[in-house]
N, C-alpha and C positions, 0 to 999 in steps of 0.2 A: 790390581788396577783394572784390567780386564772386564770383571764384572759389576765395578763399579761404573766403567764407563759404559756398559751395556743398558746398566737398569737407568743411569742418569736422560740418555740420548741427547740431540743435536737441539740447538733452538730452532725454534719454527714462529716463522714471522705473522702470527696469526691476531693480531691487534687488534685493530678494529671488531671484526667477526666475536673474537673475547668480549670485550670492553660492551658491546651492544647485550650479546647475553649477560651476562652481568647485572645490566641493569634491569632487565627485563625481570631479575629476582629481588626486586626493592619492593618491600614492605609499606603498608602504611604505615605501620607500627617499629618503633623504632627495638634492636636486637643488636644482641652483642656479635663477633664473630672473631675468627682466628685466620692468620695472614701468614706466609712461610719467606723468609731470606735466604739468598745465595748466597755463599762466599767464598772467595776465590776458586774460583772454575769457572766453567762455561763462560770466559771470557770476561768473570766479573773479580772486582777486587774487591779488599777486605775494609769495613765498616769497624775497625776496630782499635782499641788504643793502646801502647804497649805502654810493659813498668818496670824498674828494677829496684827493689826492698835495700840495696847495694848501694843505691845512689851513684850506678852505671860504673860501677869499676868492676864488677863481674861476670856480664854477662851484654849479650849485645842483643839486637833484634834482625829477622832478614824477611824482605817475603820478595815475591813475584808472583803475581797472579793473571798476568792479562798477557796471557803468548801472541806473537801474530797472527794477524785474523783467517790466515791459511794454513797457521801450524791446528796442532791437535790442540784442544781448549784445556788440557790439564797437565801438558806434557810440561815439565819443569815446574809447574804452578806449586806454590807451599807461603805457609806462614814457618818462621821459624825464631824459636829463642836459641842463642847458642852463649858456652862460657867464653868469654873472652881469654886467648891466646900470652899467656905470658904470664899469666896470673897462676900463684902457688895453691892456693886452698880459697872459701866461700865456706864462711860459718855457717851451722845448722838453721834451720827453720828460711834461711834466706831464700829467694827465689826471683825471676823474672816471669813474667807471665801478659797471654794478650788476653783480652777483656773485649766481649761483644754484653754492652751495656742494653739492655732494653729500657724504651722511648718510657715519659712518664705516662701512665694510663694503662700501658701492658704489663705481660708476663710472658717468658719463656717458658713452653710447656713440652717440648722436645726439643732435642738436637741429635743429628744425624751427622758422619761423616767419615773420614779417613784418616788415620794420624801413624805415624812411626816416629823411630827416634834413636840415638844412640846416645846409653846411657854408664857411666862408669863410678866408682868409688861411690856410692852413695845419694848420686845423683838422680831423681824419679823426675817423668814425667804422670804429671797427673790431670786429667779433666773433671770439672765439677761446677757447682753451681752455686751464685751468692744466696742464702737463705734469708728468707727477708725477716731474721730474728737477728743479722749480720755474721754469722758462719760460712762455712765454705763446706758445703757438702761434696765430699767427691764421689765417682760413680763408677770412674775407670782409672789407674794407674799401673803405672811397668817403672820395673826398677833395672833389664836387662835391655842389650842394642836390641833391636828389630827393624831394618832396614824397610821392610815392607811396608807398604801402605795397607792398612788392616780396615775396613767398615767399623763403626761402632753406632750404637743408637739408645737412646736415654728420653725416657718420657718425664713428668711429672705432674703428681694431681696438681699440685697449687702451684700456679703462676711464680717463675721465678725471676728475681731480676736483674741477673746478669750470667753470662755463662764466660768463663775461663778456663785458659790453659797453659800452668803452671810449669817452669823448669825449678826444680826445687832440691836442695840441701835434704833431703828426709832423715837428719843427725836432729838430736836436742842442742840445744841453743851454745851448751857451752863447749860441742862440738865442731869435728870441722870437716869438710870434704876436700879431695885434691883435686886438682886443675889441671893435671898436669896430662892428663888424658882428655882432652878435650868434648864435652857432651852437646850433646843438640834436641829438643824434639820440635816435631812438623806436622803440621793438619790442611789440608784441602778437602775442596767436596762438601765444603759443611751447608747444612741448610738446618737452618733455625725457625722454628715455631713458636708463631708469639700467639697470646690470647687476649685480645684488642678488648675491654669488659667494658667501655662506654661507647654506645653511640654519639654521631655529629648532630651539633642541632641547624636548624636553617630556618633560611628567612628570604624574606624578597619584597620588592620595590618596584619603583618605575614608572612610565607613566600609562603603559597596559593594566596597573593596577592604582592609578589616581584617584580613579571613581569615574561613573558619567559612562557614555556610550563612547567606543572605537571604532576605529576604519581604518584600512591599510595597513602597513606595518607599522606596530607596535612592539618599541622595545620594554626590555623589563631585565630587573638586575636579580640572580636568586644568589644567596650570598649562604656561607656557612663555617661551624668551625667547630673542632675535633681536638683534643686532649691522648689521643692513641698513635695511627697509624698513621693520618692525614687525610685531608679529602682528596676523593680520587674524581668522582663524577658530580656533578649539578643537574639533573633533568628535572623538566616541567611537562604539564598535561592539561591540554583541555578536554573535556568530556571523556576522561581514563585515557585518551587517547596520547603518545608523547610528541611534543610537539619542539622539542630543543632538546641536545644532550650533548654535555660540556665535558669533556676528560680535560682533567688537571694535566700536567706537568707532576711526575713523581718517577723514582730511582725505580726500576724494574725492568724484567729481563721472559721472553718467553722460554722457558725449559721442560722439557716431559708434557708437552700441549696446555701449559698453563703458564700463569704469569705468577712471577716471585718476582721478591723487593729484590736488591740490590742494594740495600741501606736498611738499618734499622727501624729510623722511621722512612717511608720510601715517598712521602706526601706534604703535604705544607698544612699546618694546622688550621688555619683556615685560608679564605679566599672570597672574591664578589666576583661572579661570572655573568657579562653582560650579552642578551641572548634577546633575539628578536620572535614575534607572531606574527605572522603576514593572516591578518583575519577576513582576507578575502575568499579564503578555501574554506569558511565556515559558516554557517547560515546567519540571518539576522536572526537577533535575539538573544537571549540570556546563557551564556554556558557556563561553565564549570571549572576554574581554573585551581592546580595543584604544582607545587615543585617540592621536590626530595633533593637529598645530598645524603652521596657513602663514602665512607672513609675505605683504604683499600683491606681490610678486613672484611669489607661484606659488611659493612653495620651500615645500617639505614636510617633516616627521619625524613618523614614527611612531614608538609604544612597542612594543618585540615584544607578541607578546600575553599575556595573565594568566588562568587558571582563575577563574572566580567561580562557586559554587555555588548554587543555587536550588532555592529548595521552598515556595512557596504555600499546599501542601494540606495538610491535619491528616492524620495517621493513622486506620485504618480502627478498626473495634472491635478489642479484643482477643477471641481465637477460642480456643474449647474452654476455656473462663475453667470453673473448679470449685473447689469449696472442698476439703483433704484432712478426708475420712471425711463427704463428701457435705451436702447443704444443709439435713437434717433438723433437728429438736430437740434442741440437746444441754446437758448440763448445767455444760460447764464453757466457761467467759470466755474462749477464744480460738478463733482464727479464724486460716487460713492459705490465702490466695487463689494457685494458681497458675492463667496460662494461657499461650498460643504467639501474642506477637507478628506480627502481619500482613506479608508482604513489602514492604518499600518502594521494592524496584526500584532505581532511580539516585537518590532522593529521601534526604534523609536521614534516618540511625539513629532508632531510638527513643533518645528521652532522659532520659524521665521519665514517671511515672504519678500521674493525680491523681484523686482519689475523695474525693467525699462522703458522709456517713451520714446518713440520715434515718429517725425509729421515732415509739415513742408519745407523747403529749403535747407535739405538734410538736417535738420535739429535731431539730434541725438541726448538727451538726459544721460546719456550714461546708467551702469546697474543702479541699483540703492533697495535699501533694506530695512523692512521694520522686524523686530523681534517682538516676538510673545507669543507663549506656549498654548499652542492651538488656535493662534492665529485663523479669520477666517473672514476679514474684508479688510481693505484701503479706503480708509475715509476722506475726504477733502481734499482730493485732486484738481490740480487745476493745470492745464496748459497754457503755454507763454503766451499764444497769439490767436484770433479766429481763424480755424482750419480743420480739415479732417488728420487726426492723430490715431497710432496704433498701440495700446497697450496691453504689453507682455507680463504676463507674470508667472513666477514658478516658486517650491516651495522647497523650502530647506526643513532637515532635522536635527533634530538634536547630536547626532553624530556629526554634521557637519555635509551630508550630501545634501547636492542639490545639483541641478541637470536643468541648466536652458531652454534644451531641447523636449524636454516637459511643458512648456509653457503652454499657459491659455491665453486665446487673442481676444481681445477687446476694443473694438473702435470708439472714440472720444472726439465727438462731433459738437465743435462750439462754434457759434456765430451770431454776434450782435451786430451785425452789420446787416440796416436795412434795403431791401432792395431797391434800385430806380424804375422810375414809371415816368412814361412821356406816352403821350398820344401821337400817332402817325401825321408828320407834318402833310401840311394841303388839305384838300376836300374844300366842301362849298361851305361858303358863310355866307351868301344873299342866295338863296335860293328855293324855288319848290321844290322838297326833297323826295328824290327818286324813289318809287315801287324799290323795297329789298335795299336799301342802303343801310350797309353796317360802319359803326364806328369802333374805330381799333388804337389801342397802348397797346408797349410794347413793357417787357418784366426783364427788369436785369439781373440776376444775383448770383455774384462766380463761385459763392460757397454752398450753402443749403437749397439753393436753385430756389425757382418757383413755384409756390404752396397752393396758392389760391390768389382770387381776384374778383373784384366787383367793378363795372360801371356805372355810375350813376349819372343822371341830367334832371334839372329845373328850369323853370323860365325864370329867364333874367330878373324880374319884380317876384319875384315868388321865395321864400328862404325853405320850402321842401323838398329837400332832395329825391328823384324816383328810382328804385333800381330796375335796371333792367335786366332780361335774360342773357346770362352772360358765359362764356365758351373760354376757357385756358387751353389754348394749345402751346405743347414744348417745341422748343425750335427745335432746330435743328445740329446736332452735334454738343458744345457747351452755346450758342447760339441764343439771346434772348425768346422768351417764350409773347406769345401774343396774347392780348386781351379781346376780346368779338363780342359785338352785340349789333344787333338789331333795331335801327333806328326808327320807334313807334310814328305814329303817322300822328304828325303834328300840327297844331294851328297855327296863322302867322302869327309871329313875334318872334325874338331873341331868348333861343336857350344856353345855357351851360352845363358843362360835360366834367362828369369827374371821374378820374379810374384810382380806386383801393386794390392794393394788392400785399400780400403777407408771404415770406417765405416759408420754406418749411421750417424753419427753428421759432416761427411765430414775431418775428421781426418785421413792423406794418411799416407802409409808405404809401402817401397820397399826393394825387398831382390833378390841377386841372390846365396844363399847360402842354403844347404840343413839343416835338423833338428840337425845335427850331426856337422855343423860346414865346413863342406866342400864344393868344388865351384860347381854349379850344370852345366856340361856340359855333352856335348854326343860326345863321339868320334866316326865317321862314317866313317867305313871300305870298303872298294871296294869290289861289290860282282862280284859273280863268273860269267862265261858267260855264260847265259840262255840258255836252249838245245830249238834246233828248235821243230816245232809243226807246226800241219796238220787238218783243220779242212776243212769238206766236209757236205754240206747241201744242200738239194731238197723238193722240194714239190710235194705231190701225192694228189689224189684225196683218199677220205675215202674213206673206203671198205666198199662195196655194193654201191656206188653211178653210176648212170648212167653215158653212155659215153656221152659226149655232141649234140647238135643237130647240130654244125655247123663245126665240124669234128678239133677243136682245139684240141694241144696236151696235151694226158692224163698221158703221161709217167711223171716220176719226171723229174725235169728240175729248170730253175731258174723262170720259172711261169708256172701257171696253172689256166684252167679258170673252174667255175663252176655255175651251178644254183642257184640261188635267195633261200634263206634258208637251203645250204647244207654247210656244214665244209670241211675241209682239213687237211691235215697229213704231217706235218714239219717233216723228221726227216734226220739226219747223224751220221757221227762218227769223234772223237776228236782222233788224233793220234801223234807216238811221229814220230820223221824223220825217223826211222827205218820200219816205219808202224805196230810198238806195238799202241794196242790203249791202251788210258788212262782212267783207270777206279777212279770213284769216284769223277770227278772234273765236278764242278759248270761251268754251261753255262750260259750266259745274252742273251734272243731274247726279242728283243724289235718288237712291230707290231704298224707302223704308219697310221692310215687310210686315204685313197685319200682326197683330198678338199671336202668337203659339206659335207663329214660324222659326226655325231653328236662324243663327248668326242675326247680325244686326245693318243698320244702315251701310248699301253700298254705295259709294261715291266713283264717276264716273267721267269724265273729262272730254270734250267732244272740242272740235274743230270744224268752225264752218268755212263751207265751201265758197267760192269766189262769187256768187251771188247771195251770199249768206245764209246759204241754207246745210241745216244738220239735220242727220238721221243716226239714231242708236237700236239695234238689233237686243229686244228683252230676252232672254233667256228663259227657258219655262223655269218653275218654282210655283211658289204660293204665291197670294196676291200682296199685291203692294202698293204703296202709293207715291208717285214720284213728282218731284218739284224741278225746273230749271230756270238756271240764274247767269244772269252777265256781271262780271263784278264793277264792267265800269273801265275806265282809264284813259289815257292818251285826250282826256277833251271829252270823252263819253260818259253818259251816266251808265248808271247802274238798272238792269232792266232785270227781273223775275217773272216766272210762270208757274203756279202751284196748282193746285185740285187737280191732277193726274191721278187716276186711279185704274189699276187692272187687274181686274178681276178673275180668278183662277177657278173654274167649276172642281169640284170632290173628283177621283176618279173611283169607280164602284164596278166592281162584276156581278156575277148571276149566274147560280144553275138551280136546274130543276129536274128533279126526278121523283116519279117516272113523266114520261112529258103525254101518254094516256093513260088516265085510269076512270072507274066508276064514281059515280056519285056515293060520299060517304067514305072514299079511301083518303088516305093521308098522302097532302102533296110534301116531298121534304125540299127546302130549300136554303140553298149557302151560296157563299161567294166571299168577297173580299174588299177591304177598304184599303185605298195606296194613300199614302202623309207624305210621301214624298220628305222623308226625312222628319219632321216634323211629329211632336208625341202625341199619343192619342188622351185622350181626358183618363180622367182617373178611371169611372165609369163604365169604359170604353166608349166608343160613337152608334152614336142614336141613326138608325138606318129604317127608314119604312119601305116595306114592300106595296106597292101598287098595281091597280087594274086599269085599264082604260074602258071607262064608258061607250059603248061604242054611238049610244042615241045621243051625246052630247061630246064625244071625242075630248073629255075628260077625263085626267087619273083619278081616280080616287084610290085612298091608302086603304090595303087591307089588314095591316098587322107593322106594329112599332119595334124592333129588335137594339138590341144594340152587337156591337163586337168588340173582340177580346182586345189586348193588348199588341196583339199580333195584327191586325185591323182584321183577322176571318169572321163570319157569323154564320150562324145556323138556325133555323127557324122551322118549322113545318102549318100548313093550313089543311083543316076538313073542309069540303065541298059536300055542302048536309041539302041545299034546294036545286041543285040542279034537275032538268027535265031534258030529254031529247042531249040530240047530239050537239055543243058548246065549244069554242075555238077562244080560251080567256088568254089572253097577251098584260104579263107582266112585265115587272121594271123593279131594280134596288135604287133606293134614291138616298142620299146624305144629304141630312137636312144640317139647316144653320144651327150651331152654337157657339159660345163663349169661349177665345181662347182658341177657335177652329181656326186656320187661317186660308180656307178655300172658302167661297162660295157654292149652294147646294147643285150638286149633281149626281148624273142618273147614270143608269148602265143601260146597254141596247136591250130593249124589250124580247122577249122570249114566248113561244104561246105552247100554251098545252090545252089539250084535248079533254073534254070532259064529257064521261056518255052516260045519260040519264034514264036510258032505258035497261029494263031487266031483263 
């Protein structure tokens, strides 16, 4: 016993950690294998069926196999046949015997164990095995006691199907053995080898494998069934990977660090094990699904493998989402949303768009949803009432995500409501109408606000409407917006007034009627006859400016010439016919500059003094020509003063060198032309050098040049007749041309020395 219980050892509760390896050895391929039984020992009992050939008058049965769970696991444990007590004799060939049947599908191919026995008068114990031709091969028997528990061990090549062990008569049939000594034999320790020769097949369902994309957890059923030892495990895989694994319920026992049945068959020939995928831990997209089933033999089947498709994640927003004819205000009830679906990669399609409305006076639509695969605009929207509205939209897939908070915004801007128009109650209706008097409406419209607006007016007998220039200003806050124009300077009679005004959704309204209900018109009185006026204007040279060098007139006048970077002095007096001057009224002098001058007419605004007199300070520049005017008013005419002109001399320099030389040397001579801003001709400027006669105190020109674009020039003269010693006094003069906007002038004269003798 000793070393049987040594090589057997203790159970060790190693289940799970087993059962995991285990499966880790499943095959795609389905393979037979071989599975071992305990029996009575290690706390397990016997899987077996007793007989007597006697019809129970000769022999009995006994066992005990399962000691307390803190006694030793084999101490008293046995199977046992014994003769029954009282009884004379048990003819030949008779026997009792127990029977470990193996399952349909297997074979017994060893058996291992212990047995003793006490055996008397002819009585054998024998072990052996059903031949499946229906013989009884035996492989060990004793025909003497042996109290001992002895080891025995018995293989066989071909699968057999049942192993027994026999108390038996070993006399021929018309013999007889005694009873009278009573016999027994006993077995423990046995473990039996079966050879399990079909795999389980399997299969599986669910709606992980209905077809169509998944999300979240997904159950699925893998189911199977076995003809051998029973199924033991159910596992499935996505992408090779396991992703469930099911242990049956089956008779077994850990012993010697492995698991043995505890039953013949230790498993349920089949079974449907329902087993969930949470396909959130795995990417969108298409993967790879597999489920196996083994029977506890180690025989395995797989299913080939199955496409399952997966997708977790919602669609992203919809992209370049726009309404057609854009987001603004419009006036009619429909709406047509397109945009371009987001790629989804391996994930799947779009399947459907869902959007909400929300506007004024909490109106909520609630979700709603249209389907169709790849969905990609909301046609025919309409909102319940005129108002600004927000629409939301987001997109679902075919798996069934969709996310809210994806949504793209869209405003939906309707308003057929046109706006009102009133003209500002009051103002004159019999009257001369005032210098700068504007007529004003007012624009109301609490939805699309204010777009635009016209004024118009007619005379009364007249059906042409005029427009005038006309000003939309927005109020203030949500505050009506104003209509403004400028009421033309009219003749007497009765005009009427009309204000158009349009929202921004294109919604028009017309009125010619003030806020008050009345017609807005202007009655326009004949005014009175304007008293005459007297305006007198001259130009003088500044004070302290020199008199000129070519003896032009300096007194005021209607022109006046001066030199190149000097001003002038506009002034007169505004008087009424009486020759009262008019104090306090606004003059207009406008100063035009000649052609070529750089900028254009300036305009200039003077005030006359309490005996009506003005003066304007001209600035240097080129020349120009200036007009002043009275425009009139309060009972006055209108008075003007024109043909002013002032005349700007060239500014020119001058050198010479050398300033002595002989008769026949070369004089060189340069300088410079100032424009005062102003471009020079294509050309350059025409400049002559001159002499002064001195017998008639005449210039006369010696030499034409012109200059660069720069205004500089350079020139040179020979002096081929001079005689004796000569003192010649030159000059640069700009002469007039086209486009010039100076009058011609000189630079200060210079003299150089000319000596004629040798």
């Amino acid at each position: 016993m000793s070393g049987t219980r040594g090589g057997i050892g203790r159970i060790i509760a190693m289940g799970v950690a087993l059962a995991v390896a285990l499966l880790l050895l499943l095959a795609g391929e389905a393979r037979a294998g071989k599975y071992t039984v305990a029996q009575c020992g290690w706390y397990v009992g016997a899987d077996a069926d007793w007989a007597d050939t006697t019809g129970g008058a000769k022999f009995r049965p006994d066992s005990w196999c399962v000691p307390a769970p803190d006694a030793d696991p084999f101490d008293g444990a046995h199977v046992k046949s014994f003769t029954r007590d009282g009884q004379a004799t048990v003819s030949g060939t008779r026997f009792a015997r127990w029977r470990w049947l193996a399952p349909a599908g297997t074979g017994i191919t060893q058996v291992r164990g212990s047995w003793w026995h006490a055996l008397h008068d002819g009585i054998e114990q024998r072990l052996g095995v059903d031949n499946p031709g229906g013989g009884f091969d035996v492989f060990a028997a004793a025909a003497t006691t042996d109290t001992t528990p002895r080891d025995f061990t018995a293989g066989f090549a071909t699968p057999m199907p049942a192993f027994e062990d026999r108390l038996l008569c070993a006399r021929a049939e018309a013999k007889w053995c005694s009873l009278e000594a009573g016999s027994w034999s006993a077995l423990r320790a046995l473990t039996i080898t079966l050879e399990d020769g079909a795999a389980p097949s399997a299969a599986s369902s669910g709606e992980l494998l209905a077809g169509g994309w998944r999300r979240g957890s997904q159950g699925f059923v893998v189911s199977g069934a076995d003809t051998g030892s029973g199924l033991r495990f159910a596992e499935s895989t996505l992408d090779g990977s396991r992703v469930a694994l099911t242990e049956l319920s089956c008779a077994k026992a850990m012993i010697g660090g492995e698991w043995r049945a505890t039953a013949m068959r230790p498993c349920p020939l089949s079974a449907a094990v329902g087993q969930a995928l949470s396909t959130t831990a795995f990417s969108d997209g298409p993967h790879s699904f597999s489920a196996c089933v083994a029977d506890f033999s180690g025989s395995s089947s797989c299913l080939p493998p199955r496409t399952v498709l997966i997708d977790n994640n919602p669609p992203a927003h919809p992209m370049q989402a726009a309404l057609a004819g854009g987001d603004g205000w419009r006036r009619s009830d429909g709406f047509d949303l397109a945009w371009t679906d987001p790629d989804q990669g391996v994930a799947s399609p779009i399947a459907a768009a869902s959007w909400r409305l929300t506007g004024p006076g909490g109106y909520d639509s609630g979700v709603r949803s249209v389907a169709g695969v790849g969905i990609a605009k909301l046609a025919d929207l309409t909102v319940p009432a005129p108002g600004a509205y927000l629409l939301r939209v987001w997109l679902r897939d075919e798996a069934g995500n969709e996310a809210p908070a994806n949504a793209v915004e869209v405003p939906l801007r309707f308003d057929d409501v046109p706006p009102q128009v009133a003209f500002a109650a009051g103002g004159p209706e019999s009257a001369v109408v005032p210098a700068e008097m504007q007529v004003e409406a007012t624009v109301s419209d609490p939805l699309s606000g204010p777009g635009s607006g016209q004024i118009l007016y007619r005379r009364a007998d007249s059906d042409v409407w005029v427009e005038l220039p006309t000003k939309l200003r927005a109020g203030e806050g949500s505050g009506p917006a104003r209509l403004t124009a400028p009421v033309p300077e009219l003749s007497p009679g009765t005009y009427l007034f009309r204000a158009d005004a349009s929202d921004a959704a294109g919604n028009a309204a017309s009125s010619t009627l003030r806020a008050d209900g009345t017609r807005m018109e202007i009655h326009v009185a004949a005014p009175p006859p304007a008293a005459k006026t007297r305006l007198f204007a001259g130009l003088f040279r500044a004070a302290g400016e020199a008199a000129s060098s070519d003896g032009a007139v300096d007194s005021g006048g209607q022109t006046v010439t001066v030199a190149f970077g000097d001003g002038a002095l506009l002034s007169g007096r505004l008087t009424a016919a009486g020759g009262d001057g008019l104090a306090g009224r606004e003059l207009r002098i406008v100063a035009r500059p000649s052609r070529g001058a750089p900028g254009g007419p300036e305009v200039s605004p003077v005030r006359t003094d309490r005996r009506g007199g003005f003066e304007l300070h001209l600035p240097p520049g080129a020349s120009r020509r200036l007009t002043v005017s009275f425009p009139g008013g309060d009972g006055l005419a209108a008075a003007s003063r024109g043909g002013l002109v002032l005349r700007v001399r060239s500014g020119v320099s001058l050198q010479a060198a050398p300033d002595h030389l002989q008769t026949g040397e070369v004089l060189r001579l340069r300088g410079r032309v100032a424009s005062g801003g102003a471009p020079f001709p294509r050309r350059g400027k025409l400049v002559a050098i001159q002499y002064r006669e001195e017998a008639t105190g005449r210039w006369r020109p010696v030499l034409v040049t012109r200059s660069g674009h720069d205004g500089a020039f350079h020139a040179h003269y020979r002096f081929r007749y001079v005689s004796g010693r000569t003192e010649i006094k030159l000059r640069a003069t700009v002469l007039s041309e086209e486009r010039w906007p100076f009058a011609p002038g000189s630079s200060r004269p210079l003299t150089v020395v000319v000596n004629g003798d040798r």
